[in-house]
C-alpha positions as CSV (number, residue, x, y, z in Angstrom):
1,X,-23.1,-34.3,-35.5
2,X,-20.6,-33.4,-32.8
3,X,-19.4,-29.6,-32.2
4,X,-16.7,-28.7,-30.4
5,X,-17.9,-25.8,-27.9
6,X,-14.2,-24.4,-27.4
7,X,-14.0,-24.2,-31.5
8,X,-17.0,-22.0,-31.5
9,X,-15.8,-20.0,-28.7
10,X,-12.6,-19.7,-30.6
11,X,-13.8,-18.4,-33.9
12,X,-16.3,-15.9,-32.0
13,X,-13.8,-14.2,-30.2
14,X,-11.5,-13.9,-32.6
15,X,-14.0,-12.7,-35.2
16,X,-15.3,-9.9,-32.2
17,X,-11.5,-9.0,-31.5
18,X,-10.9,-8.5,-35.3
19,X,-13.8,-6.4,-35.7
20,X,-13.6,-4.4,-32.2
21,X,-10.4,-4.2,-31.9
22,X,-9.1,-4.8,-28.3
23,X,-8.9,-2.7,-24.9
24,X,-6.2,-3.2,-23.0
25,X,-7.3,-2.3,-19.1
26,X,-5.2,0.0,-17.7
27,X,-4.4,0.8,-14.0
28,X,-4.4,4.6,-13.0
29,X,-0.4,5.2,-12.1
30,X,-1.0,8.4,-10.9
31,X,-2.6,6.8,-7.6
32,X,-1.8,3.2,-8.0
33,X,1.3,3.2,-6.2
34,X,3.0,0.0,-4.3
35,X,1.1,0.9,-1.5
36,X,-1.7,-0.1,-3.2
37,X,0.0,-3.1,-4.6
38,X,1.3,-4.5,-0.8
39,X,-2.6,-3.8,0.6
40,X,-3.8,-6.1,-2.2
41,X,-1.2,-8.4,-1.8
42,X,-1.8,-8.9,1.7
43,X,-5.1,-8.9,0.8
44,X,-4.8,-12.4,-1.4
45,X,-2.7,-13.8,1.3
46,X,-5.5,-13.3,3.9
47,X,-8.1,-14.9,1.3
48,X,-5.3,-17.8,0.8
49,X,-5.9,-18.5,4.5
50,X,-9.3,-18.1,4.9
51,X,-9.8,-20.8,2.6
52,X,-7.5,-22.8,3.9
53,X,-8.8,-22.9,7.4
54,X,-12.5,-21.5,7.3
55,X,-12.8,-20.1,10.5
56,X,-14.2,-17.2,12.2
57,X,-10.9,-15.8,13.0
58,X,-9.9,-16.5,9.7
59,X,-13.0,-14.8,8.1
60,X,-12.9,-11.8,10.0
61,X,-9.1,-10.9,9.6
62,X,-9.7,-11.3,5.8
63,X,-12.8,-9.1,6.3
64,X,-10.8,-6.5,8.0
65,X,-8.1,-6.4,5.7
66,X,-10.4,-6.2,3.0
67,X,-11.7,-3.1,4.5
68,X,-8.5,-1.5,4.9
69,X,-7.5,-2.3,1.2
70,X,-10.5,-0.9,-0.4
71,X,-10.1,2.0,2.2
72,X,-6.8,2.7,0.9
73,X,-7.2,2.6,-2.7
74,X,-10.7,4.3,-2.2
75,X,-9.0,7.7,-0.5
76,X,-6.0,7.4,-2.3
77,X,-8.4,7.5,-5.6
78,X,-10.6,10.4,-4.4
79,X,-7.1,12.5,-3.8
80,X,-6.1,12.2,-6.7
81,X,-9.7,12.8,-8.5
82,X,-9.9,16.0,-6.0
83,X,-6.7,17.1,-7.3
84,X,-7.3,16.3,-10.8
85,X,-11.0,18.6,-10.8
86,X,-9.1,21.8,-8.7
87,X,-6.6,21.3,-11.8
88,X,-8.9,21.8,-14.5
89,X,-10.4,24.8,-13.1
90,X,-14.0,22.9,-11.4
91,X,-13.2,23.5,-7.8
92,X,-11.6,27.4,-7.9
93,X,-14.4,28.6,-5.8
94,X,-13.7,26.5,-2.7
95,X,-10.3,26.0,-2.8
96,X,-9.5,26.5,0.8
97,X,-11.6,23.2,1.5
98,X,-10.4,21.4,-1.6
99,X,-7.2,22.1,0.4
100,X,-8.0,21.2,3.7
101,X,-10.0,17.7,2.6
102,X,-7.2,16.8,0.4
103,X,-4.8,17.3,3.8
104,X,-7.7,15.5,5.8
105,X,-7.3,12.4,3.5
106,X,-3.4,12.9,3.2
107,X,-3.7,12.7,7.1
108,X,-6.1,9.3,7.0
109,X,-4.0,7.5,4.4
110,X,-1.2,7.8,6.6
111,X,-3.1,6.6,9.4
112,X,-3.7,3.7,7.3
113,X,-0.7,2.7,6.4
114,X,0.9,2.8,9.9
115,X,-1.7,0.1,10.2
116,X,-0.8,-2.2,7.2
């Protein structure tokens, strides 16, 4: 008796999706900009190439621009967060350096994309 694996595979997910339901995985648009989109971008472009030619050169530019990405997102993310919890009344008491780290990061992203 022969079974088909990708029929079983089939049936199971369909029969989990019908009874789950299905969550559609959403990006945060608030701080998902195209800033975001170009660092990850470049990001895939730099992986193309590593694979293409594995170097150490290769490796390390990918490495580096892997860094920056996840940097980016990363402060862009914890802006946003910072924002969100001052908003909603968490952070009253120390506003003034809510304020002053949200400028700090403002500052870094900037730096950051001067260097994308």
């Amino acid at each position: 008796m022969h079974i088909d694996r990708n029929k079983i595979k089939n049936v199971t997910v369909q029969a989990v999706k019908n009874s789950l339901g299905e969550k559609k995985r959403k990006r945060n648009d608030e701080w998902f900009d195209e800033e975001c989109r170009m660092a990850i971008q470049e990001n895939n472009n730099m992986r193309k190439i590593m694979l293409k030619r594995m170097t150490r050169s290769s490796k390390e530019t990918y490495r580096e621009q892997r860094r920056r990405a996840n940097k980016l997102r990363k402060e862009k993310r914890d802006v946003k967060e910072t924002n969100r919890k001052y908003r909603s009344g968490m952070g009253k008491s120390g506003h003034r350096e809510i304020l002053s780290n949200c400028e700090s990061v403002q500052e870094r992203i900037s730096t950051l994309s001067e260097c994308l």
